[in-house]
Structure formats: structure tokens, C-alpha cells
PDB file of N, CA, C and O in Angstrom:
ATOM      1  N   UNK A   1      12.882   8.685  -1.648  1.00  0.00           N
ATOM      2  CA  UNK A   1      12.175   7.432  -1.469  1.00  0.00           C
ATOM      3  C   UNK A   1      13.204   6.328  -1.257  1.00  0.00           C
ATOM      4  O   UNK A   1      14.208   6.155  -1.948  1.00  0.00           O
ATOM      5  N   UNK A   2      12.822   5.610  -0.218  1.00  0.00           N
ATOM      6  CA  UNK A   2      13.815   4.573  -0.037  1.00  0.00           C
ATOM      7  C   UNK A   2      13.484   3.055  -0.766  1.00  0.00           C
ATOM      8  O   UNK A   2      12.351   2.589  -0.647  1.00  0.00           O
ATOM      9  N   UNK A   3      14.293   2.487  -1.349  1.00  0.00           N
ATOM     10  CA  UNK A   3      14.014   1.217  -1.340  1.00  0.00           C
ATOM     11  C   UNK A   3      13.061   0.100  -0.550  1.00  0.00           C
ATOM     12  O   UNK A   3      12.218  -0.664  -1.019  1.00  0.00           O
ATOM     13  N   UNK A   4      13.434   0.258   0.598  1.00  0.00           N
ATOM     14  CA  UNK A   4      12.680  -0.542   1.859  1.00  0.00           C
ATOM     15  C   UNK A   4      10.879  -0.516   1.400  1.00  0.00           C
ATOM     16  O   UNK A   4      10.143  -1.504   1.390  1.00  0.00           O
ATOM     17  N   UNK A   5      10.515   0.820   1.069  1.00  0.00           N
ATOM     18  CA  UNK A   5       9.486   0.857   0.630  1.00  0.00           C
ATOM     19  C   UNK A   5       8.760   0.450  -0.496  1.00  0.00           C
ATOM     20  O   UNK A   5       7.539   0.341  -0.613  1.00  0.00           O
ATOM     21  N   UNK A   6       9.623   0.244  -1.288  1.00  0.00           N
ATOM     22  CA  UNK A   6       8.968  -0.855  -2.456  1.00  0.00           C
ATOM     23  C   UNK A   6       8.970  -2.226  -2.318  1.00  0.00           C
ATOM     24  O   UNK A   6       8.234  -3.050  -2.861  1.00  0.00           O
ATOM     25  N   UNK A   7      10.133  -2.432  -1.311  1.00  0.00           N
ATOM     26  CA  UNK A   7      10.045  -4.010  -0.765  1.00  0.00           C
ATOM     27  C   UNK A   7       8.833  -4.456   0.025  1.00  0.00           C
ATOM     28  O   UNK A   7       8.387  -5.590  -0.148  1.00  0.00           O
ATOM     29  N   UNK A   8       8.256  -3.578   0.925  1.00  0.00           N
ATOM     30  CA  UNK A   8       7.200  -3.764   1.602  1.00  0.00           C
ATOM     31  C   UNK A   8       6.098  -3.468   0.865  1.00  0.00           C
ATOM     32  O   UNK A   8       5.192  -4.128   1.373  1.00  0.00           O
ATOM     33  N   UNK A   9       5.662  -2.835  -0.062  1.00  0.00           N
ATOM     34  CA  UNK A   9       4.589  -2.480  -0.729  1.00  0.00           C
ATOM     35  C   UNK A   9       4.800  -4.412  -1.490  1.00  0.00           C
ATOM     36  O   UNK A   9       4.004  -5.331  -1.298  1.00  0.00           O
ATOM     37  N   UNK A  10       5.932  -4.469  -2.210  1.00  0.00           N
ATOM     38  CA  UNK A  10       5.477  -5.622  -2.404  1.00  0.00           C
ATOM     39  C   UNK A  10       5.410  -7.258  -1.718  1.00  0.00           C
ATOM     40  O   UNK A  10       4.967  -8.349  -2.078  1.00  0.00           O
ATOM     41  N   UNK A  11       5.976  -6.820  -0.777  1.00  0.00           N
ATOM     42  CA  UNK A  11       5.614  -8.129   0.480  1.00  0.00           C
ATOM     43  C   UNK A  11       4.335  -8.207   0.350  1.00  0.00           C
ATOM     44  O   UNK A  11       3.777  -9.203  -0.110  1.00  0.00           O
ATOM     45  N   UNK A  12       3.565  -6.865   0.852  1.00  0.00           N
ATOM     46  CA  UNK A  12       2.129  -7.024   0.882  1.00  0.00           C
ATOM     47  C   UNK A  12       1.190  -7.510   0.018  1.00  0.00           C
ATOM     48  O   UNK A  12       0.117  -8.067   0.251  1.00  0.00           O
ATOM     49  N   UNK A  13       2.057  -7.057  -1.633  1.00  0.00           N
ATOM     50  CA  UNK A  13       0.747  -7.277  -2.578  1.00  0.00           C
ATOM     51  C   UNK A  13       1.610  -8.681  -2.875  1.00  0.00           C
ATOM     52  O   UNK A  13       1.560  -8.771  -4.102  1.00  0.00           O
ATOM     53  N   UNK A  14       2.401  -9.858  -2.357  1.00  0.00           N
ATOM     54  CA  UNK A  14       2.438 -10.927  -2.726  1.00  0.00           C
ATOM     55  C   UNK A  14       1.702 -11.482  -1.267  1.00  0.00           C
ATOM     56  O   UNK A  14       1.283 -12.635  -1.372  1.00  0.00           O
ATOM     57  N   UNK A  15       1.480 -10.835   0.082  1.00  0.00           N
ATOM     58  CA  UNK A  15       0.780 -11.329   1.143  1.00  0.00           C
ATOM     59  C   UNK A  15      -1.017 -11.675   0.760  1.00  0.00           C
ATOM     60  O   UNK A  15      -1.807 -12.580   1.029  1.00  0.00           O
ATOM     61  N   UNK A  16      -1.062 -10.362  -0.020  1.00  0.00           N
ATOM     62  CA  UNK A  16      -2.651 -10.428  -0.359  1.00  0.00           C
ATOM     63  C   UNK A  16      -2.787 -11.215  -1.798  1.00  0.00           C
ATOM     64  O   UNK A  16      -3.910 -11.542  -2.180  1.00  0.00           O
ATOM     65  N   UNK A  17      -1.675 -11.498  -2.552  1.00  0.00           N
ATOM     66  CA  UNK A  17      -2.166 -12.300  -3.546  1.00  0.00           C
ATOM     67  C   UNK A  17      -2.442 -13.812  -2.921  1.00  0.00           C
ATOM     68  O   UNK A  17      -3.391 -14.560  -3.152  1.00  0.00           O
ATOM     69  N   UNK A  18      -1.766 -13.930  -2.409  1.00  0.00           N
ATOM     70  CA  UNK A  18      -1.770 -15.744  -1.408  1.00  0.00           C
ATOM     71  C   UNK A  18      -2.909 -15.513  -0.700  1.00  0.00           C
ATOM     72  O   UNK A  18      -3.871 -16.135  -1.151  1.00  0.00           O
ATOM     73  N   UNK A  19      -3.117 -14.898   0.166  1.00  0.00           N
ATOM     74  CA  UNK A  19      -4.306 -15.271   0.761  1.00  0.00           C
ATOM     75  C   UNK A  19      -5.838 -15.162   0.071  1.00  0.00           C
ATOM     76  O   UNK A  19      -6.856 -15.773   0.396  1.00  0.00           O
ATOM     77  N   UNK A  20      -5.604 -13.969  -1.207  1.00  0.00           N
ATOM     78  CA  UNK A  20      -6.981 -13.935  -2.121  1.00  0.00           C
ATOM     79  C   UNK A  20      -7.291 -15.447  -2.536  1.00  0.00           C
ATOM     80  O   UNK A  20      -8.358 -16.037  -2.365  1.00  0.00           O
ATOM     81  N   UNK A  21      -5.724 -16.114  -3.320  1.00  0.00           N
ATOM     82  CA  UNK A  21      -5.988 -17.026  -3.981  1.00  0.00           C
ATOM     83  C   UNK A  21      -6.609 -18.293  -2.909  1.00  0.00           C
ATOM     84  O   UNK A  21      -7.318 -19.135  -3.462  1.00  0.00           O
ATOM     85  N   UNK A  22      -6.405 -18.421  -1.659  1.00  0.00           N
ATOM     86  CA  UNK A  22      -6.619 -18.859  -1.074  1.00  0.00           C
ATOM     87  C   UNK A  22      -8.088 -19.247  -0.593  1.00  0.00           C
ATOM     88  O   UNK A  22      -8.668 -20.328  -0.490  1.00  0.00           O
ATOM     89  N   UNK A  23      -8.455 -17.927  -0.341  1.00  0.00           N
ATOM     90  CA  UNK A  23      -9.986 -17.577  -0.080  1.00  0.00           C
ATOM     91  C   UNK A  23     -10.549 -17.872  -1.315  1.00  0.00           C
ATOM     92  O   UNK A  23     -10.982 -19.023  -1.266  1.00  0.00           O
ATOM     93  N   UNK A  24     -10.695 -17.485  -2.137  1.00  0.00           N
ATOM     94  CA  UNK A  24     -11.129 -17.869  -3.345  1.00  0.00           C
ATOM     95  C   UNK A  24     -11.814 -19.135  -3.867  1.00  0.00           C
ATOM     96  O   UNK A  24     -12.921 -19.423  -4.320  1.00  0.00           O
ATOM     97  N   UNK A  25     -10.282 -19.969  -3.516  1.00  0.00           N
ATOM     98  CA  UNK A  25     -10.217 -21.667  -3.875  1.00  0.00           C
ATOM     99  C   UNK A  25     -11.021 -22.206  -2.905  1.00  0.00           C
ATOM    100  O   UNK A  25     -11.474 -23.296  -3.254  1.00  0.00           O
ATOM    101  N   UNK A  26     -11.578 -21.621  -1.142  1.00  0.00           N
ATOM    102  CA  UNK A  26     -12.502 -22.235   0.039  1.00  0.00           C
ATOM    103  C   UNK A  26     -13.615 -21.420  -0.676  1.00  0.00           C
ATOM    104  O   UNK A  26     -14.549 -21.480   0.123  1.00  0.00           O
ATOM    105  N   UNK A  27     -13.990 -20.755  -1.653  1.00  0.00           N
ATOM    106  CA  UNK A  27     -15.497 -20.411  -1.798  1.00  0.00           C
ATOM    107  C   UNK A  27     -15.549 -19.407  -0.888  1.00  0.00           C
ATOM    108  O   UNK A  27     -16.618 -19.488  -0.284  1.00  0.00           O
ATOM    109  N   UNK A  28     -14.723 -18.269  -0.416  1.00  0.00           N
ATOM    110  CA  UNK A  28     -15.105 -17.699   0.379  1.00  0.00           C
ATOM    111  C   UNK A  28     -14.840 -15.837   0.013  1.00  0.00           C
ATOM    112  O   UNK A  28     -14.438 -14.990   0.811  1.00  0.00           O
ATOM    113  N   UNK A  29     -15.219 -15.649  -1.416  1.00  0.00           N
ATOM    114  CA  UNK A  29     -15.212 -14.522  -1.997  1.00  0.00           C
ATOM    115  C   UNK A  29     -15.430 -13.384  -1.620  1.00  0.00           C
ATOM    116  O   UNK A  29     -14.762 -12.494  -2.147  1.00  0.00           O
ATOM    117  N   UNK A  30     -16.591 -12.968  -0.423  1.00  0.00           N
ATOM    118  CA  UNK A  30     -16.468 -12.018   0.230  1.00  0.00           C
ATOM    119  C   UNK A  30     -15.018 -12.067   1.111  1.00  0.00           C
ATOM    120  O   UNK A  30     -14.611 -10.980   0.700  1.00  0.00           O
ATOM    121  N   UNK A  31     -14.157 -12.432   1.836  1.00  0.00           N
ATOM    122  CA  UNK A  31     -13.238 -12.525   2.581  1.00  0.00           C
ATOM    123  C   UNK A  31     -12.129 -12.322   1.278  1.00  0.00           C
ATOM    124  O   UNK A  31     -11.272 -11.452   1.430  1.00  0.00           O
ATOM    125  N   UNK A  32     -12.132 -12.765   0.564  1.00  0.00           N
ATOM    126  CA  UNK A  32     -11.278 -12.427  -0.369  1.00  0.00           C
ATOM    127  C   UNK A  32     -11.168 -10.890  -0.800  1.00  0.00           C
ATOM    128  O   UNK A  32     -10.180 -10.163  -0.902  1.00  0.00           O
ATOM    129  N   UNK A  33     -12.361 -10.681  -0.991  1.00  0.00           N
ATOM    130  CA  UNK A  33     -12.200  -9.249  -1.586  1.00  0.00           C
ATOM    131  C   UNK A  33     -11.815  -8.251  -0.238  1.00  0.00           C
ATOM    132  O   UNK A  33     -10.883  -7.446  -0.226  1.00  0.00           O
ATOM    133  N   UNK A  34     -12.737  -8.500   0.853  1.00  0.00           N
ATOM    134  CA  UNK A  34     -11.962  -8.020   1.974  1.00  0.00           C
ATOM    135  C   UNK A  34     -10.705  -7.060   2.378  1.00  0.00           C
ATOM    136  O   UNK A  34     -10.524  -5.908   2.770  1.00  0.00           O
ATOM    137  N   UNK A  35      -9.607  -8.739   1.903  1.00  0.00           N
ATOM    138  CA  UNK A  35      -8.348  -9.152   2.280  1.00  0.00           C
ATOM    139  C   UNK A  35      -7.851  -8.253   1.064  1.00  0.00           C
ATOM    140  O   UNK A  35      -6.804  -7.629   1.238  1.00  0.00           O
ATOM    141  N   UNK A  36      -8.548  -8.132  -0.211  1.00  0.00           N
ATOM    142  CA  UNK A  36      -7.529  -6.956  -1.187  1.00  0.00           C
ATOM    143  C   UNK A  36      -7.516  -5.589  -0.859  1.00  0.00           C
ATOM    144  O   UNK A  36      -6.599  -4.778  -0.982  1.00  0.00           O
ATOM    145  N   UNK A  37      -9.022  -5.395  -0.286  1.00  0.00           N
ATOM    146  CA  UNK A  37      -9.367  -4.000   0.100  1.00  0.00           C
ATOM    147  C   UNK A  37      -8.252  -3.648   1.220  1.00  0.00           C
ATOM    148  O   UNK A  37      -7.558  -2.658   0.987  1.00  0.00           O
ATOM    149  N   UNK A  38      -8.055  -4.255   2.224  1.00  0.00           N
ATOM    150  CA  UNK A  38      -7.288  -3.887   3.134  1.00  0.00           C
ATOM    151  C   UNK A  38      -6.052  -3.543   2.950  1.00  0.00           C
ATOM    152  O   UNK A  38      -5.430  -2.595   3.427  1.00  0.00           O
ATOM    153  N   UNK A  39      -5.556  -4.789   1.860  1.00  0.00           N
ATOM    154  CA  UNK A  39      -4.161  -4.941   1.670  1.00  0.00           C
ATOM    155  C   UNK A  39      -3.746  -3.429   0.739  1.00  0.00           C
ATOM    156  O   UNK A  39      -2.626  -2.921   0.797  1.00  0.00           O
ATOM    157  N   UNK A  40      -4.859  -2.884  -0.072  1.00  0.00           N
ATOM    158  CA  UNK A  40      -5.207  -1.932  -0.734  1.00  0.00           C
ATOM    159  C   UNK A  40      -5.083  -0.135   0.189  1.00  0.00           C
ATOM    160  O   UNK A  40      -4.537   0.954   0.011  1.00  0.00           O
ATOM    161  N   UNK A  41      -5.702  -0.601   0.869  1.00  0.00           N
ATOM    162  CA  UNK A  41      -5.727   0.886   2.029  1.00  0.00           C
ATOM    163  C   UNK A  41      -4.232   0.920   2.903  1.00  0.00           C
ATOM    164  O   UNK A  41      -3.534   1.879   3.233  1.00  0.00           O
ATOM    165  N   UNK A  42      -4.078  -0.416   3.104  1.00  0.00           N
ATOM    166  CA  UNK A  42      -2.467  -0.115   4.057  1.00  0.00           C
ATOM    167  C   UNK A  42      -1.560   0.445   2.745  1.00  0.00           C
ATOM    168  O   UNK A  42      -0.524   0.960   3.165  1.00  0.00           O
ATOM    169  N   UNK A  43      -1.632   0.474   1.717  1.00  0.00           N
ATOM    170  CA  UNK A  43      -0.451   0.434   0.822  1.00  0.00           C
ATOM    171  C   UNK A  43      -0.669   2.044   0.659  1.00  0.00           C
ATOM    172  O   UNK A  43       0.325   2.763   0.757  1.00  0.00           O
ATOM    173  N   UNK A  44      -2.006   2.649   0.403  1.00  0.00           N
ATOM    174  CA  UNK A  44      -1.889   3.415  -0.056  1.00  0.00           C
ATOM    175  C   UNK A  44      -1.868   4.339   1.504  1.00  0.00           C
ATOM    176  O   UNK A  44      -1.436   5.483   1.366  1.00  0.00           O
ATOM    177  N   UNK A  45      -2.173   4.056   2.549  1.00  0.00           N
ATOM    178  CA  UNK A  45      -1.477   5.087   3.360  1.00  0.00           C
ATOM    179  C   UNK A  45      -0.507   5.004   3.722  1.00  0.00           C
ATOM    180  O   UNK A  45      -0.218   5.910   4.503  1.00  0.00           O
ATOM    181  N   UNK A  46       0.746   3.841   3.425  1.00  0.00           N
ATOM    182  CA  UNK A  46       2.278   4.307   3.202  1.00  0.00           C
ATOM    183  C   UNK A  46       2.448   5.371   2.057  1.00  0.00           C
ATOM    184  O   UNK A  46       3.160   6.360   2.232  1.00  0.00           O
ATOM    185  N   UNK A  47       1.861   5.172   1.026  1.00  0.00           N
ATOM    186  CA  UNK A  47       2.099   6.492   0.071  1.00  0.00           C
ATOM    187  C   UNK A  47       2.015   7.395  -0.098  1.00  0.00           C
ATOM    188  O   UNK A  47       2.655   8.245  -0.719  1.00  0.00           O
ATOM    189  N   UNK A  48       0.460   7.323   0.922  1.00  0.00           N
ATOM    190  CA  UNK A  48       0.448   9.154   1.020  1.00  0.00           C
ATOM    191  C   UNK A  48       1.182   9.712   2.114  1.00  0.00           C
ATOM    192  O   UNK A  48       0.857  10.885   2.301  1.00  0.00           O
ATOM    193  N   UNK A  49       2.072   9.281   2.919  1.00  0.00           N
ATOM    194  CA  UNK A  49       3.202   9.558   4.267  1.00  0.00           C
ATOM    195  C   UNK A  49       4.183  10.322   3.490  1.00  0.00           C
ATOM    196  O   UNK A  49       4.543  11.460   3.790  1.00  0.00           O
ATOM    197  N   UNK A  50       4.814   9.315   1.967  1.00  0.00           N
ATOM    198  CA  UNK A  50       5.363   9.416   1.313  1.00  0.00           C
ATOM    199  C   UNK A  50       5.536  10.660   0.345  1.00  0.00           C
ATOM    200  O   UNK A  50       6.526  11.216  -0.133  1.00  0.00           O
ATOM    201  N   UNK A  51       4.025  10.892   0.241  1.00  0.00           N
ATOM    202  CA  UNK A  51       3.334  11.926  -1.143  1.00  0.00           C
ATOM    203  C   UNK A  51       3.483  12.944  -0.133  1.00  0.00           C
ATOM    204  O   UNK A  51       4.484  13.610  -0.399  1.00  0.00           O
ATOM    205  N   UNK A  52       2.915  13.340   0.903  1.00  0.00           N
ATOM    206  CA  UNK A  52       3.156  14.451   2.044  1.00  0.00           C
ATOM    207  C   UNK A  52       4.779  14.826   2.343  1.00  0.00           C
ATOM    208  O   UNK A  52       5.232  15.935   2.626  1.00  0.00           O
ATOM    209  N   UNK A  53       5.140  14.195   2.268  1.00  0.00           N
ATOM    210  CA  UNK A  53       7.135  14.354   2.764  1.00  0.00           C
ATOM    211  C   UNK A  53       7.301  15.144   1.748  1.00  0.00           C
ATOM    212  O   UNK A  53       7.717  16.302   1.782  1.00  0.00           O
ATOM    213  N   UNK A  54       6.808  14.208   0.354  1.00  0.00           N
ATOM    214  CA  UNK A  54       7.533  15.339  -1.010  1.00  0.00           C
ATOM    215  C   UNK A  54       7.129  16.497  -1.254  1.00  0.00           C
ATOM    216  O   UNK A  54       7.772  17.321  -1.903  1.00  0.00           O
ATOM    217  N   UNK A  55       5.786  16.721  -0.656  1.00  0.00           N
ATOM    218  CA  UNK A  55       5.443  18.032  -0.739  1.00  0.00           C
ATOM    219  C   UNK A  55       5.893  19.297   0.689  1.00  0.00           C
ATOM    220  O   UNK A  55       6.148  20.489   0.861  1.00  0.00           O
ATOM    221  N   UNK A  56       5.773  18.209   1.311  1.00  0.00           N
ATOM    222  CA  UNK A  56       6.856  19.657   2.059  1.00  0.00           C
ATOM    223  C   UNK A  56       8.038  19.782   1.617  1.00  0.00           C
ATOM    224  O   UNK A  56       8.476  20.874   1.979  1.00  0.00           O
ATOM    225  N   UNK A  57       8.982  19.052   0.848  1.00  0.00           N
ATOM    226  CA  UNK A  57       9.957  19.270   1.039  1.00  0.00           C
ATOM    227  C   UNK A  57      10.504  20.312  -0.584  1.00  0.00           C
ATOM    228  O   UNK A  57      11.533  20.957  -0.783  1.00  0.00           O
ATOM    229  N   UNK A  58       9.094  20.029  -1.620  1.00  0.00           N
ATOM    230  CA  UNK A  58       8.948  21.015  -2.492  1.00  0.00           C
ATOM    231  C   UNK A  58       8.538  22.603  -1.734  1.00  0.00           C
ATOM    232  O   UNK A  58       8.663  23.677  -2.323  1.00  0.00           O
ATOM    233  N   UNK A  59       8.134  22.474  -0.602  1.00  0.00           N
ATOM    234  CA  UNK A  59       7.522  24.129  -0.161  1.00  0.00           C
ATOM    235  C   UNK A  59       8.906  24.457   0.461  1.00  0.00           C
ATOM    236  O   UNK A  59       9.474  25.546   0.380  1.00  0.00           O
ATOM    237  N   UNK A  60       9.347  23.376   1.080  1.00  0.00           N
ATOM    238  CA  UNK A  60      10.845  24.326   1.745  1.00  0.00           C
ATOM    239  C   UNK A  60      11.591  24.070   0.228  1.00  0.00           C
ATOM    240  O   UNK A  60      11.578  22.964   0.769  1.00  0.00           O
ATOM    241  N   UNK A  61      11.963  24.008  -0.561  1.00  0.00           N
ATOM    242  CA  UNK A  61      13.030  24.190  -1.528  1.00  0.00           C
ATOM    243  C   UNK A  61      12.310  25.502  -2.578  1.00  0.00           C
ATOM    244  O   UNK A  61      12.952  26.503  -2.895  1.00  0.00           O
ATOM    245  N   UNK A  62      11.009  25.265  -2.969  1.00  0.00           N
ATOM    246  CA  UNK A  62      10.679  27.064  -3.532  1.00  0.00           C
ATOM    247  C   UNK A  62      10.139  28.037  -2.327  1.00  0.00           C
ATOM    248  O   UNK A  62       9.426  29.023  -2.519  1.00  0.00           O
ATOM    249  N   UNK A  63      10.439  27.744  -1.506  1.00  0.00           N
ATOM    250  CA  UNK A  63      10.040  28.681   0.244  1.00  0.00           C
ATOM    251  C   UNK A  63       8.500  29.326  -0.226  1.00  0.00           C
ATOM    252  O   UNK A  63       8.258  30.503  -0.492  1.00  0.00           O
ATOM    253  N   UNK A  64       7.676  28.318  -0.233  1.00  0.00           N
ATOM    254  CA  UNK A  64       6.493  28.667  -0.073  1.00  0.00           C
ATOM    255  C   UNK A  64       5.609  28.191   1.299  1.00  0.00           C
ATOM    256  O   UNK A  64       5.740  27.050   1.743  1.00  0.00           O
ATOM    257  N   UNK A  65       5.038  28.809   1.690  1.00  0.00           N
ATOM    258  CA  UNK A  65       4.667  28.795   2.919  1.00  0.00           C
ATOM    259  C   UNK A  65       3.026  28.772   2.917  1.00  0.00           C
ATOM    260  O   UNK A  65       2.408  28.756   3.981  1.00  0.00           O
TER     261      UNK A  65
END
């Protein structure tokens, strides 16, 4: 796992904290929640890219196939 990737996981969750708080403060709560959900799904399909790498790379190191 590289570094880079925790930097961007948290770019994002300080991108989606600003704009929740944002939406929020205009009364505009559906758009808010939105904006977490999304910020929510991009994060977690960097992880599972992440979670997939480690598991192949557990099948090539006990050579399971």
C-alpha cells in the first residue's frame, strides 16, 4: 500500500466534509447527503482495487490457484 493512497482517501473525506458542511448551512440536506454517499462509494472503490491486489498477491505467494 502506498502512501499516496491515504493522502487521497483523505483529500476526499476533507472534500466531502466542506461541501456537506456547506450544503447543510443552504438548507439543502438532501444534496448533502448525496455528496457523502458519493464521496463514500469513490473511496471505497479505491479500496477494493487495493483489497483485490492483496489477494492475488496472497494466491501467488501460497500458489493457490
Amino acid at each position: 500500500m502506498d502512501v499516496d493512497l491515504i493522502f487521497q482517501i483523505a483529500g476526499i473525506g476533507i472534500i466531502v466534509a466542506v461541501l456537506n458542511l456547506l450544503l447543510k448551512r443552504a438548507e439543502r440536506d438532501e444534496q448533502a447527503m448525496m455528496t457523502t454517499l458519493a464521496g463514500l462509494i469513490v473511496v471505497l472503490m479505491m479500496i477494493i482495487k487495493e483489497i483485490g491486489a492483496l489477494f492475488d498477491s496472497i494466491k501467488t505467494i501460497f500458489g493457490l490457484y
